[in-house]
N, CA, C, O and CB atoms as a CASP TS submission, in Angstrom:
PFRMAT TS
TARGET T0000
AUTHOR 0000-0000-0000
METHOD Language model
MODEL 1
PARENT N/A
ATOM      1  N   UNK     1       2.591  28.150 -19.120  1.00  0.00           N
ATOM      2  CA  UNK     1       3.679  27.313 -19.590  1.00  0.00           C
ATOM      3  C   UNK     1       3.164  25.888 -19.794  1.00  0.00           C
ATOM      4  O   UNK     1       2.446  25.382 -18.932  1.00  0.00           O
ATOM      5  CB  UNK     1       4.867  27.337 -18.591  1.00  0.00           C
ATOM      6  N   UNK     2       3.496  25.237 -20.877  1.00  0.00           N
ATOM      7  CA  UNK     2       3.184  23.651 -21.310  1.00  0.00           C
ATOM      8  C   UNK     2       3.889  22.555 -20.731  1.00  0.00           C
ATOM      9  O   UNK     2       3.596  21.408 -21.067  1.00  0.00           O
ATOM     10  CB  UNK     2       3.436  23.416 -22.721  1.00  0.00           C
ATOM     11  N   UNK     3       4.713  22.765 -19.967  1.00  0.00           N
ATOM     12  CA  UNK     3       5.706  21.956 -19.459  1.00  0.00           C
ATOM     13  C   UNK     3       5.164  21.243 -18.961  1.00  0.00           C
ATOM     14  O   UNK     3       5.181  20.064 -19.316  1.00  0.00           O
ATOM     15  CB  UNK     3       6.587  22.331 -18.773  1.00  0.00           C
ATOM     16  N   UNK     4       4.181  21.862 -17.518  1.00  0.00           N
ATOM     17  CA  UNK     4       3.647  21.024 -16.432  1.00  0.00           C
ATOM     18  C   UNK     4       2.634  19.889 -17.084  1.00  0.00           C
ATOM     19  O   UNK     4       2.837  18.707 -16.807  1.00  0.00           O
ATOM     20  CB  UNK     4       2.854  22.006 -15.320  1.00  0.00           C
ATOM     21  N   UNK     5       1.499  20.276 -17.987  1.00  0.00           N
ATOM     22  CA  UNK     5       0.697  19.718 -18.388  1.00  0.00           C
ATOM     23  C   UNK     5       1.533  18.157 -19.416  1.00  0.00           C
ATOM     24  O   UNK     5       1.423  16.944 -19.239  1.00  0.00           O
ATOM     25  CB  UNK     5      -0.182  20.921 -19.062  1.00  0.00           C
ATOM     26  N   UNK     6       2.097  18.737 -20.156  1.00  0.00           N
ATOM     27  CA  UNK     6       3.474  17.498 -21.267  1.00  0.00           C
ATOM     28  C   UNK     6       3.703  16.718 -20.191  1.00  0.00           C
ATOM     29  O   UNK     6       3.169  15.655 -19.874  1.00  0.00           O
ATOM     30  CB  UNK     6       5.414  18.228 -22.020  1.00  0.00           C
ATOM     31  N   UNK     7       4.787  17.524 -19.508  1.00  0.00           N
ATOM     32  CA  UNK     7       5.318  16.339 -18.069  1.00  0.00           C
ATOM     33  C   UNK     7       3.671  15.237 -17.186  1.00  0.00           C
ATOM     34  O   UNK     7       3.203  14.100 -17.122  1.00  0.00           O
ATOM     35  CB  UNK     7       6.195  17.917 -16.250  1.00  0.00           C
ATOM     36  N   UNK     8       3.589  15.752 -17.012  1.00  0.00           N
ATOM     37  CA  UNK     8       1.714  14.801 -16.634  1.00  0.00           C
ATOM     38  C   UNK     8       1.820  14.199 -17.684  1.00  0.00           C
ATOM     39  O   UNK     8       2.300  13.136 -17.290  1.00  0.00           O
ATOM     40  CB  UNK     8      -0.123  15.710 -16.569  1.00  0.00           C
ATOM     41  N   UNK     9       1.736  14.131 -18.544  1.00  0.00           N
ATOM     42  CA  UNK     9       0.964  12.763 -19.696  1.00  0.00           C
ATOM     43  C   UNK     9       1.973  11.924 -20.382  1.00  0.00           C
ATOM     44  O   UNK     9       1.719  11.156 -21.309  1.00  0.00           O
ATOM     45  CB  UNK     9      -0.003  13.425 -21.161  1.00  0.00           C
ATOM     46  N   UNK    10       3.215  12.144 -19.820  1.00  0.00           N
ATOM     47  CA  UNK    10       4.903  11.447 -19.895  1.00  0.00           C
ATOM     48  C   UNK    10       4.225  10.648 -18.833  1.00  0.00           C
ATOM     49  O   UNK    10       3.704   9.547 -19.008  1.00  0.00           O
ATOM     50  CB  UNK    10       6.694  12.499 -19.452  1.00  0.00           C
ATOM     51  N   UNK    11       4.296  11.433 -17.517  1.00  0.00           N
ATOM     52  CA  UNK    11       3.780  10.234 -16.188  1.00  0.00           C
ATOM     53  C   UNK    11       2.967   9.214 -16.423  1.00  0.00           C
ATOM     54  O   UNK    11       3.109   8.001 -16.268  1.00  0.00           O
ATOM     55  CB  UNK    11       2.971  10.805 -15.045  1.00  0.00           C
ATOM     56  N   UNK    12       1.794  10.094 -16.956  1.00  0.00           N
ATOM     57  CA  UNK    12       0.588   8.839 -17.421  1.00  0.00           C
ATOM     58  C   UNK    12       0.722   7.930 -18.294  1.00  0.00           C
ATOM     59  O   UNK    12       0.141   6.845 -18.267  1.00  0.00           O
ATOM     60  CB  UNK    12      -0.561   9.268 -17.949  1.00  0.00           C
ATOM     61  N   UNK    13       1.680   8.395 -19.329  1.00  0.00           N
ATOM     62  CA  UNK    13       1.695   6.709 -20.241  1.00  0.00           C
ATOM     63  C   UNK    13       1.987   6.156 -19.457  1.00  0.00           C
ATOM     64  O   UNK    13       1.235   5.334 -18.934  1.00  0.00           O
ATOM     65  CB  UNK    13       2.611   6.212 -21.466  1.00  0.00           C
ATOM     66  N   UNK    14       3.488   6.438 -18.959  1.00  0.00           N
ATOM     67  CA  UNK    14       4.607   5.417 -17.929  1.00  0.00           C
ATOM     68  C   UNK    14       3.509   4.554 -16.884  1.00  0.00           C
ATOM     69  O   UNK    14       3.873   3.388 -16.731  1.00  0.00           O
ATOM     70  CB  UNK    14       5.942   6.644 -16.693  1.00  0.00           C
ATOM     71  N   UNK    15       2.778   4.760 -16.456  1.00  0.00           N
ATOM     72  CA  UNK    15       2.115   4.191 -15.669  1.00  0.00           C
ATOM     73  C   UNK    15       1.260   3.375 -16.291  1.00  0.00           C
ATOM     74  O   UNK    15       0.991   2.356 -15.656  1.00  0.00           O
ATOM     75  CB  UNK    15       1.619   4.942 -14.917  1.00  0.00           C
ATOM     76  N   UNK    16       0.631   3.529 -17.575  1.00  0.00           N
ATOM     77  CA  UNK    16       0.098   2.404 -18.484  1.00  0.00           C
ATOM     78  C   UNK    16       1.630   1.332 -18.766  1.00  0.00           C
ATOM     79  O   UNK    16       1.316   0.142 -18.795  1.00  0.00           O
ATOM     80  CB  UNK    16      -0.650   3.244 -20.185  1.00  0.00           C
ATOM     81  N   UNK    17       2.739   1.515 -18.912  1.00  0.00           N
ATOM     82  CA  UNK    17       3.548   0.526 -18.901  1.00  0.00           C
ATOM     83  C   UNK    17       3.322  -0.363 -17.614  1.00  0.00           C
ATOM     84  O   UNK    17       2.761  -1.458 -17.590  1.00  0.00           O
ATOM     85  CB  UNK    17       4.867   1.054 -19.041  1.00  0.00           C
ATOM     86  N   UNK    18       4.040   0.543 -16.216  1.00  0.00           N
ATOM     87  CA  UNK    18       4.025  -0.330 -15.417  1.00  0.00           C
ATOM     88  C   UNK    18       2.592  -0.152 -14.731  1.00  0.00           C
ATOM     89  O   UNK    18       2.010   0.912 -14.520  1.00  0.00           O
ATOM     90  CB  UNK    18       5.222  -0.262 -14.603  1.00  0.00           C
ATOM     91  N   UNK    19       2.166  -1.443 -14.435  1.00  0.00           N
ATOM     92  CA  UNK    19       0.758  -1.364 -13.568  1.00  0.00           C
ATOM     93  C   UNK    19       0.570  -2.284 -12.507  1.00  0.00           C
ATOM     94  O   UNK    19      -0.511  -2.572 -11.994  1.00  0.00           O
ATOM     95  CB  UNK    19      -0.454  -1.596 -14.414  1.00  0.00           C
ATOM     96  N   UNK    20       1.795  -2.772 -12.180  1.00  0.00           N
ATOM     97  CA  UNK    20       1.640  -3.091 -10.308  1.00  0.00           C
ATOM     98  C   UNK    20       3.103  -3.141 -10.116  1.00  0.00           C
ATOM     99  O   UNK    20       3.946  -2.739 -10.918  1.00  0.00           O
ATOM    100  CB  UNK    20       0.742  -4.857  -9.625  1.00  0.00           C
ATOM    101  N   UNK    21       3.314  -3.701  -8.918  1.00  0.00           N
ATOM    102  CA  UNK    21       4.687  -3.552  -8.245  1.00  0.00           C
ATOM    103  C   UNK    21       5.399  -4.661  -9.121  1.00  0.00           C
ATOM    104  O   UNK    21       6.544  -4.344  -9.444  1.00  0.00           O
ATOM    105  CB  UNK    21       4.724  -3.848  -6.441  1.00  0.00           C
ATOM    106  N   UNK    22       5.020  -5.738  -9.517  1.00  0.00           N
ATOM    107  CA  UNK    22       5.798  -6.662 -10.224  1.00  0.00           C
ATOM    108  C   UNK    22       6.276  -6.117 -11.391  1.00  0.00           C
ATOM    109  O   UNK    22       7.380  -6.543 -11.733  1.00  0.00           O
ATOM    110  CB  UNK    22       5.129  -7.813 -10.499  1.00  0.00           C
ATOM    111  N   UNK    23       5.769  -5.310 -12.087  1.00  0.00           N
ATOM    112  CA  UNK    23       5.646  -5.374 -13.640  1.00  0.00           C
ATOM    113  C   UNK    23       7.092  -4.295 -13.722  1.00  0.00           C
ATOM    114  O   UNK    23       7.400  -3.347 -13.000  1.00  0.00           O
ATOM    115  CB  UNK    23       3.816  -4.679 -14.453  1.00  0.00           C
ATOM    116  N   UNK    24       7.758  -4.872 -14.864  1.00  0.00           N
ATOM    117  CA  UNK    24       8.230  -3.494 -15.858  1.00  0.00           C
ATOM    118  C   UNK    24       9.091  -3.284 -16.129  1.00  0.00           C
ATOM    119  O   UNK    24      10.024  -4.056 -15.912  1.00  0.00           O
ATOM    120  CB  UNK    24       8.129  -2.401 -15.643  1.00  0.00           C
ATOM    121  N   UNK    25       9.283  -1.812 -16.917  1.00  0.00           N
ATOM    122  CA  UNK    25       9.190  -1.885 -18.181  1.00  0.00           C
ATOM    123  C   UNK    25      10.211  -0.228 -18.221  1.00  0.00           C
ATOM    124  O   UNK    25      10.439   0.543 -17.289  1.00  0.00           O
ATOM    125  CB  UNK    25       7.364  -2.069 -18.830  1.00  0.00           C
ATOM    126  N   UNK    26      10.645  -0.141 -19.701  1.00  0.00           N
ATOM    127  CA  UNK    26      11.410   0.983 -19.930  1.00  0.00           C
ATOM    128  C   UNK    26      10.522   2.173 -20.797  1.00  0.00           C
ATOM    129  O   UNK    26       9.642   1.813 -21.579  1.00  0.00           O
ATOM    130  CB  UNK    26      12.734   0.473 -20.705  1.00  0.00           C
ATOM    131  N   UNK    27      10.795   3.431 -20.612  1.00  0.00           N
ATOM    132  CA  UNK    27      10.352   4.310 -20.956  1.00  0.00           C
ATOM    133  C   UNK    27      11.119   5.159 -21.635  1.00  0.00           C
ATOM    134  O   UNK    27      11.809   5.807 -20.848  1.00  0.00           O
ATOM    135  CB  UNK    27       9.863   4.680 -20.174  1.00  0.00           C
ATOM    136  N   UNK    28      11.296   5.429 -22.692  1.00  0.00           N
ATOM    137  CA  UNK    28      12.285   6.239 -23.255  1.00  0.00           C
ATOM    138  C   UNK    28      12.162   7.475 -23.746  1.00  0.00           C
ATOM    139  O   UNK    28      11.534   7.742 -24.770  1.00  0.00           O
ATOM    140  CB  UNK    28      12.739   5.707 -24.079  1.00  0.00           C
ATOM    141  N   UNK    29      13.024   8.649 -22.719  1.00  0.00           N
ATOM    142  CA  UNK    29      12.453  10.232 -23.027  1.00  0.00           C
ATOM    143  C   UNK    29      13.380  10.567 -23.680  1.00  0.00           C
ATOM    144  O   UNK    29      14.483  10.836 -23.203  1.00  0.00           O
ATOM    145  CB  UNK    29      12.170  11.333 -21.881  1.00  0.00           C
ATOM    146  N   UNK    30      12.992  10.623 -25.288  1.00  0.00           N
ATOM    147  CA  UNK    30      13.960  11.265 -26.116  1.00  0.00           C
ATOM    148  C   UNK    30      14.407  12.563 -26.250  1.00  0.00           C
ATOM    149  O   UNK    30      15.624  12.621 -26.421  1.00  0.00           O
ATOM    150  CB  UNK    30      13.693  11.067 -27.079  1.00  0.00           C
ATOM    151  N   UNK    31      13.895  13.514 -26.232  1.00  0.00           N
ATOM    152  CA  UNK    31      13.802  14.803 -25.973  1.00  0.00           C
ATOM    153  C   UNK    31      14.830  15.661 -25.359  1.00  0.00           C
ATOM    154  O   UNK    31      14.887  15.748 -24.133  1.00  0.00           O
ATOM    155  CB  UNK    31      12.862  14.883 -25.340  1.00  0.00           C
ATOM    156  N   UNK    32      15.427  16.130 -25.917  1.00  0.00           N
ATOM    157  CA  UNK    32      16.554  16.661 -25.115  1.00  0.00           C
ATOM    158  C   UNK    32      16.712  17.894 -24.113  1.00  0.00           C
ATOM    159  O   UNK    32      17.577  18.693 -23.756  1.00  0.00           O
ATOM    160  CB  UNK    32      17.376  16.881 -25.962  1.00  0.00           C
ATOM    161  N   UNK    33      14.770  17.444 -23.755  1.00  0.00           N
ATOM    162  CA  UNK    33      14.461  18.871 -22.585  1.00  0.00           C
ATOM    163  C   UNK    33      14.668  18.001 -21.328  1.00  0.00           C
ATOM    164  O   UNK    33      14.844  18.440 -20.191  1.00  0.00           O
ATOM    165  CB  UNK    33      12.533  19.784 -22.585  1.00  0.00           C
ATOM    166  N   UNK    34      14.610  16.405 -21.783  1.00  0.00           N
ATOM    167  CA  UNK    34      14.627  15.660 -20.535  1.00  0.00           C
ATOM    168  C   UNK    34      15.988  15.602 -20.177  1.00  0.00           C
ATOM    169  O   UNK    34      16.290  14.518 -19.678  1.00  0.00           O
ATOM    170  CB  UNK    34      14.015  14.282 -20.610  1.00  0.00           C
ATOM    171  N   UNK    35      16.978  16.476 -20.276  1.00  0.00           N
ATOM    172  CA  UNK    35      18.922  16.575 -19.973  1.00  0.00           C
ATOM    173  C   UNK    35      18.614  17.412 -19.323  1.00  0.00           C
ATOM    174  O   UNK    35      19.611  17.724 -18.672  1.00  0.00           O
ATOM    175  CB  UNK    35      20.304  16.969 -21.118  1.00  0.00           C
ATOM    176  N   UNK    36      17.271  18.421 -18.898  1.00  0.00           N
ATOM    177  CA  UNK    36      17.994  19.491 -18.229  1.00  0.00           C
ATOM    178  C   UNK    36      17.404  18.969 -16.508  1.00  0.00           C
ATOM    179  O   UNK    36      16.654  18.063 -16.145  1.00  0.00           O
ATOM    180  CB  UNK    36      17.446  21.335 -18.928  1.00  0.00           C
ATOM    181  N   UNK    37      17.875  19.629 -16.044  1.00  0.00           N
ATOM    182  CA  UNK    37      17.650  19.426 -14.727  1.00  0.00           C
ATOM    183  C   UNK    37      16.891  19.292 -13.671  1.00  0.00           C
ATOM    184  O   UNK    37      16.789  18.518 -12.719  1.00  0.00           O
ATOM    185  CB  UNK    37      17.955  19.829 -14.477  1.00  0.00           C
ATOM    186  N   UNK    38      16.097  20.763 -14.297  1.00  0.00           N
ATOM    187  CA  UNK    38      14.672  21.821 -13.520  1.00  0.00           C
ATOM    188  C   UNK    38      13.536  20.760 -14.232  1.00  0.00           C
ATOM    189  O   UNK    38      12.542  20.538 -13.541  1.00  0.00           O
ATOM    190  CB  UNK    38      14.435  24.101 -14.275  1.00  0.00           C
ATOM    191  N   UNK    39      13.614  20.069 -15.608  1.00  0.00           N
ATOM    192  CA  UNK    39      12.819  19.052 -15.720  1.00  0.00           C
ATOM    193  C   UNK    39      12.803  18.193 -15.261  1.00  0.00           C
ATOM    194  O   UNK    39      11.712  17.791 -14.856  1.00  0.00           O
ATOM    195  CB  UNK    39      12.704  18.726 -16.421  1.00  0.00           C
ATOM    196  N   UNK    40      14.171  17.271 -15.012  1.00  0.00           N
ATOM    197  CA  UNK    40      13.967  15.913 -14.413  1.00  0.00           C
ATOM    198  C   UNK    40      13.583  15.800 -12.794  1.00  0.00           C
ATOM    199  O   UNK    40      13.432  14.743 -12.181  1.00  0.00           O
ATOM    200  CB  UNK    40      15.301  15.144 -14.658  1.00  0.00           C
ATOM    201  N   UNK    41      13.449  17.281 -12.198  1.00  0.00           N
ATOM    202  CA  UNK    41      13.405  17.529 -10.864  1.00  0.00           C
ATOM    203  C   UNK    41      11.825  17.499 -11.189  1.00  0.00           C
ATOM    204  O   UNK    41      11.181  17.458 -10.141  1.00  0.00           O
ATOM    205  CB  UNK    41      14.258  18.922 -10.161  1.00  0.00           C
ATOM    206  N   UNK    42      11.238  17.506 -12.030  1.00  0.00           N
ATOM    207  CA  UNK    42       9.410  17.160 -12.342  1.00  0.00           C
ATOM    208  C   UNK    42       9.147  16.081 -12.187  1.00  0.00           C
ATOM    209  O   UNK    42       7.970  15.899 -11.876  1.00  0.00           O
ATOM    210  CB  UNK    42       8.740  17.334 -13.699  1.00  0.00           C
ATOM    211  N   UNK    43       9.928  14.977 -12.292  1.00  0.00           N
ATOM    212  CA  UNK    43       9.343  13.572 -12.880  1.00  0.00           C
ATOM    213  C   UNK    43       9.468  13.242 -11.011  1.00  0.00           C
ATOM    214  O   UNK    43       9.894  13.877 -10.046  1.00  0.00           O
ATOM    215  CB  UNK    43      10.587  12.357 -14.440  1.00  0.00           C
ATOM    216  N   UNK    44       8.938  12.119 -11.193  1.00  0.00           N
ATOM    217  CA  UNK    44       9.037  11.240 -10.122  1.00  0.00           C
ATOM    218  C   UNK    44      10.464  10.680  -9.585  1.00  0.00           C
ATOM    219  O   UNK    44      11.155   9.953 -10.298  1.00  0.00           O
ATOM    220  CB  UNK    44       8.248  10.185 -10.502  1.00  0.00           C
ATOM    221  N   UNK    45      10.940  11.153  -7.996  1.00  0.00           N
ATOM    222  CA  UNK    45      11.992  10.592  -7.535  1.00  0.00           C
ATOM    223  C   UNK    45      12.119   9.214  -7.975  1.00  0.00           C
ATOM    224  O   UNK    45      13.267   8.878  -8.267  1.00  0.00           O
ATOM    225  CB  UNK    45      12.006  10.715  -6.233  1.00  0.00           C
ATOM    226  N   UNK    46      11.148   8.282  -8.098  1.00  0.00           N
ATOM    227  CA  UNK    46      11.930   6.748  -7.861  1.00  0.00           C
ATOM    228  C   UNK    46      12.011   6.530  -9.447  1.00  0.00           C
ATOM    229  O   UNK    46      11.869   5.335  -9.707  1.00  0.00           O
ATOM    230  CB  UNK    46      10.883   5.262  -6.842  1.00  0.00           C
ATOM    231  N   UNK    47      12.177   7.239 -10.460  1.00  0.00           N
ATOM    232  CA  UNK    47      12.470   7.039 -11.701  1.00  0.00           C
ATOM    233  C   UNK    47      13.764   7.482 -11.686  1.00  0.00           C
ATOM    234  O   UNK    47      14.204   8.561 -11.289  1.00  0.00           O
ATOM    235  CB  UNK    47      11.619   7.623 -12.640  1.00  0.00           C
ATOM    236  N   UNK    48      14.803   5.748 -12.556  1.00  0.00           N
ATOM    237  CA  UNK    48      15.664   5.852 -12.716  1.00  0.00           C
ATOM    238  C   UNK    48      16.389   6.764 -13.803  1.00  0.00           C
ATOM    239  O   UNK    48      15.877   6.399 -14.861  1.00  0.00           O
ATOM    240  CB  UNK    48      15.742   4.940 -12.633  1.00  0.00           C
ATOM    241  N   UNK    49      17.211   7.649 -14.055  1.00  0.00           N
ATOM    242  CA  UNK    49      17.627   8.124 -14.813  1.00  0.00           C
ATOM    243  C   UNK    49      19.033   7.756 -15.163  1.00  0.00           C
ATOM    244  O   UNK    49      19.951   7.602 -14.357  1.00  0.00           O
ATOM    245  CB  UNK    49      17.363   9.127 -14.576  1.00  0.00           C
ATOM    246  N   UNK    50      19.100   7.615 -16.673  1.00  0.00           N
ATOM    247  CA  UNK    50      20.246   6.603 -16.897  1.00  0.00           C
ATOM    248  C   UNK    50      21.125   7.612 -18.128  1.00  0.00           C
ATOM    249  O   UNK    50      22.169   7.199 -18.633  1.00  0.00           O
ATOM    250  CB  UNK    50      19.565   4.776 -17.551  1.00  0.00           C
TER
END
Protein backbone atom coordinates (compact mmCIF):
# COMPACT_ATOMS: atom_id res chain seq x y z
CA UNK A 1 0.00 0.00 0.00
CA UNK A 2 1.30 3.75 -0.93
CA UNK A 3 -0.24 5.44 1.79
CA UNK A 4 2.48 4.93 4.37
CA UNK A 5 5.32 5.94 2.11
CA UNK A 6 2.93 9.50 0.54
CA UNK A 7 2.08 10.15 4.26
CA UNK A 8 6.16 10.25 5.10
CA UNK A 9 6.99 12.81 2.48
CA UNK A 10 3.66 15.08 3.52
CA UNK A 11 5.70 14.88 7.03
CA UNK A 12 8.92 15.71 5.41
CA UNK A 13 8.07 18.75 3.48
CA UNK A 14 6.11 20.04 6.64
CA UNK A 15 9.20 19.91 8.46
CA UNK A 16 11.17 21.84 5.71
CA UNK A 17 8.45 24.57 6.56
CA UNK A 18 8.83 24.51 10.15
CA UNK A 19 12.52 24.12 11.35
CA UNK A 20 12.75 25.02 15.03
CA UNK A 21 10.38 25.64 17.81
CA UNK A 22 9.96 29.36 16.89
CA UNK A 23 9.15 29.09 13.34
CA UNK A 24 5.79 28.62 11.44
CA UNK A 25 4.01 28.03 9.11
CA UNK A 26 0.77 26.43 7.35
CA UNK A 27 0.57 23.37 5.39
CA UNK A 28 -2.21 22.72 3.25
CA UNK A 29 -3.56 19.00 2.62
CA UNK A 30 -5.79 19.29 -0.17
CA UNK A 31 -6.71 15.94 -0.86
CA UNK A 32 -9.71 14.67 0.20
CA UNK A 33 -8.01 11.39 1.60
CA UNK A 34 -6.85 13.83 4.29
CA UNK A 35 -11.06 13.91 5.65
CA UNK A 36 -10.80 10.49 6.43
CA UNK A 37 -9.88 9.48 9.67
CA UNK A 38 -7.63 6.17 9.57
CA UNK A 39 -5.40 8.88 7.67
CA UNK A 40 -5.30 11.71 9.87
CA UNK A 41 -4.69 9.07 12.73
CA UNK A 42 -1.07 8.82 10.47
CA UNK A 43 0.00 12.27 10.74
CA UNK A 44 1.46 13.58 13.79
CA UNK A 45 -0.69 14.20 17.08
CA UNK A 46 0.49 17.84 17.61
CA UNK A 47 -0.73 18.78 14.04
CA UNK A 48 -3.53 20.98 14.11
CA UNK A 49 -6.41 19.96 12.09
CA UNK A 50 -8.74 22.61 11.08
Amino acid sequence: MYLYPGLQKVVQAAGRVIRTERDQGVVHLIDDRYRRADVRRLLPRWWQVR
